[in-house]
Rosetta silent file (secondary structure, phi, psi, omega in degrees, C-alpha in Angstrom):
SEQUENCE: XXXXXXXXXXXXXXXXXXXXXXXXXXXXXXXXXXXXXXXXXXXXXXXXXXXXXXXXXXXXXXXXXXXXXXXXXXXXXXXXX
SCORE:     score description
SCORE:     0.000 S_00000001
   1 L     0.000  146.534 -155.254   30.576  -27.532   -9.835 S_00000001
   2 E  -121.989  137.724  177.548   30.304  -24.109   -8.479 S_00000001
   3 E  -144.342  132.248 -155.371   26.923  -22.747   -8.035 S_00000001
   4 E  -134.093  146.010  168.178   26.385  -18.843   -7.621 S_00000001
   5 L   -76.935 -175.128  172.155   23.019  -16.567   -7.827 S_00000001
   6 H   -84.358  -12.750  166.785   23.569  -13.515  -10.222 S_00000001
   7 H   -60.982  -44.922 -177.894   24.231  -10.883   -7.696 S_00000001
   8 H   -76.861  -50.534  160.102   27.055  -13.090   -6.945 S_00000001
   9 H   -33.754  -48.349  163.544   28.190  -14.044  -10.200 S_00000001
  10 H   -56.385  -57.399 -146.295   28.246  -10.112  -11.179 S_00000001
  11 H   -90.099  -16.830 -163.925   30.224   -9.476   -7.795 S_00000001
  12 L  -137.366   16.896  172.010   32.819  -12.585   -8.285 S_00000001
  13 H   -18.954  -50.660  164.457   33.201  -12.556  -12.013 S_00000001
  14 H   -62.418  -46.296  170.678   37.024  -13.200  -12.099 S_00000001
  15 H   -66.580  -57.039  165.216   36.960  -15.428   -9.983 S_00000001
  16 H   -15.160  -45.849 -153.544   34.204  -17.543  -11.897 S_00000001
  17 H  -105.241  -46.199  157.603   35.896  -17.424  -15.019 S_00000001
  18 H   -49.316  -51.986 -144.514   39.442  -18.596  -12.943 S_00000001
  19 H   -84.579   -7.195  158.739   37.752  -21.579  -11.421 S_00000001
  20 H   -72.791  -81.480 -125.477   36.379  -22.452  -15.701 S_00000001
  21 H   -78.249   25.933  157.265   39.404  -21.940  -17.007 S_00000001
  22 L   -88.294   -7.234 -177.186   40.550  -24.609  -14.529 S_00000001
  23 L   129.906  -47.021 -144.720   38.051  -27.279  -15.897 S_00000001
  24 L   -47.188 -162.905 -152.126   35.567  -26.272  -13.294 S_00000001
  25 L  -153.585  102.956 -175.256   31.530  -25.994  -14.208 S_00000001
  26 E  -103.136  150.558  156.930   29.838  -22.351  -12.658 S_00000001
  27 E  -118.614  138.371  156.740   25.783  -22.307  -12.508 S_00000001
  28 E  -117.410  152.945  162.205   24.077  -19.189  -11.975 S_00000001
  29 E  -121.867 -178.830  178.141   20.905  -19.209  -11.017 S_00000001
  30 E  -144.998  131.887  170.807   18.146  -16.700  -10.533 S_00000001
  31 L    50.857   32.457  172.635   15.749  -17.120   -7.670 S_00000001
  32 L    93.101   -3.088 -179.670   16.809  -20.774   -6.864 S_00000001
  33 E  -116.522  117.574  174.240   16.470  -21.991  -10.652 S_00000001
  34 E   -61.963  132.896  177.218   19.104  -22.351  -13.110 S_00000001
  35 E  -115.513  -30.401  175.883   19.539  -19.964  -15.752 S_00000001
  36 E  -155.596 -173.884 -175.564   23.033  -20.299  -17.941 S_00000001
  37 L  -151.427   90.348  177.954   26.148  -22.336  -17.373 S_00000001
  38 L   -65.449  129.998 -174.155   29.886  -21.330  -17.780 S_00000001
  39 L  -129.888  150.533  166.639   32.065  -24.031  -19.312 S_00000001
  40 L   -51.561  170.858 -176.138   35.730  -24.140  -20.901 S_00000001
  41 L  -144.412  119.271 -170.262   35.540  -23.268  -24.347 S_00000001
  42 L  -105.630   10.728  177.165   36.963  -26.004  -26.480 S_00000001
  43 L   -73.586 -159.000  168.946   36.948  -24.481  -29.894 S_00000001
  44 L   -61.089   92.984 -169.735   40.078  -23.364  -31.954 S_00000001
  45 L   -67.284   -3.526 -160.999   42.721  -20.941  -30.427 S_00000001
  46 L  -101.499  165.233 -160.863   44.056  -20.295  -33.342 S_00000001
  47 L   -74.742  116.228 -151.064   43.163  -17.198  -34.972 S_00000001
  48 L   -79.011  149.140  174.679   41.120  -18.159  -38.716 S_00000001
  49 L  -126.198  116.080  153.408   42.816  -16.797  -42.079 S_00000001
  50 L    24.654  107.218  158.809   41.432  -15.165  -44.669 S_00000001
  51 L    85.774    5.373 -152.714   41.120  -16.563  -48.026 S_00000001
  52 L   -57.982  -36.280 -179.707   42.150  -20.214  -46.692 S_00000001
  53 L  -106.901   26.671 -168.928   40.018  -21.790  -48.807 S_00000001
  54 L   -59.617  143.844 -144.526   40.613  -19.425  -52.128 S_00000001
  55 L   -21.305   79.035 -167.668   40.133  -21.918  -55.396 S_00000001
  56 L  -127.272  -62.477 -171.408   38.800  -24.524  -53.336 S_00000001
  57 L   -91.080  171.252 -170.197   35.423  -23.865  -53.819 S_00000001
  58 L  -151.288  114.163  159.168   33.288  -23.455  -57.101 S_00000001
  59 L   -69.902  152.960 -178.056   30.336  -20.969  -58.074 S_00000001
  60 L   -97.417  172.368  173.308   27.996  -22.002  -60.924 S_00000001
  61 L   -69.622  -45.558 -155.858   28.220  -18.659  -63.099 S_00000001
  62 L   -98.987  -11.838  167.018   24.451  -18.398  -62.693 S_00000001
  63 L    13.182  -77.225  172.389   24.904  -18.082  -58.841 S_00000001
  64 L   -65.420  -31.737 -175.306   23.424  -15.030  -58.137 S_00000001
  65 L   -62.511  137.818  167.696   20.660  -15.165  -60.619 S_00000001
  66 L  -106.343  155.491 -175.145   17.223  -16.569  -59.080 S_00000001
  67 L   -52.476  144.329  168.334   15.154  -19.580  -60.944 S_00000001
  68 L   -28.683  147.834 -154.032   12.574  -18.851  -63.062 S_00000001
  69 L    23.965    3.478  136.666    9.553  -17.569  -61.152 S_00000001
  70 H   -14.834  -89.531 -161.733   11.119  -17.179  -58.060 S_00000001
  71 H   -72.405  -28.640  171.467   11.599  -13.453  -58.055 S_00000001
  72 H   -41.979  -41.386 -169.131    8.019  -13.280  -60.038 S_00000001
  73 H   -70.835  -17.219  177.655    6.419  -15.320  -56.924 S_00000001
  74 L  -131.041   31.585  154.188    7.516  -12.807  -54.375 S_00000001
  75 L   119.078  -39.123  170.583    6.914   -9.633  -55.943 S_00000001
  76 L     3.213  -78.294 -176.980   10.398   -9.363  -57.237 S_00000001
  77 L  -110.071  175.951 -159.361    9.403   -8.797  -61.381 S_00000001
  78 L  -123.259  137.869 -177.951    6.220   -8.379  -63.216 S_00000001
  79 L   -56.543  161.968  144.247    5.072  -11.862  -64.747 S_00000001
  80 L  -108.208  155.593 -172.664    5.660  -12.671  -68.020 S_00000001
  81 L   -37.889    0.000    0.000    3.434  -12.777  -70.811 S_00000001
């Protein structure tokens, strides 16, 4: 674990971000106290598509529409009678 103030962090950026994508674990701190943590990033490389999940899912019809007294309760419509 690598542990840099932010002056340093700012000044050695590339490198920081080399010694993550090696595994490693940067801290910065500010004034002797930790403040954020760089880590690998373990999500998905691959780039997400579009549409993937196109008639997969199912809308009710009424979807958009809000329940009765809903839109009355927050100003939305004028009650009814």
């Amino acid at each position: 674990m690598v542990v840099r103030n932010i002056s340093e962090a700012k000044a050695e950026l590339s490198v920081l971000i080399e010694e993550v994508r090696k595994g490693g674990v940067v801290i910065i701190d500010k004034a002797g106290r930790p403040v954020a943590k760089l880590v690998p990033h373990r999500g998905s490389t691959r780039p997400r598509t579009p549409g993937a999940l196109a008639g997969k899912i199912w809308m009710a019809p009424d979807f958009d529409r809000p329940p009765d007294g809903i839109a009355e309760a927050f100003g939305g419509l004028e009650p009814k009678a």
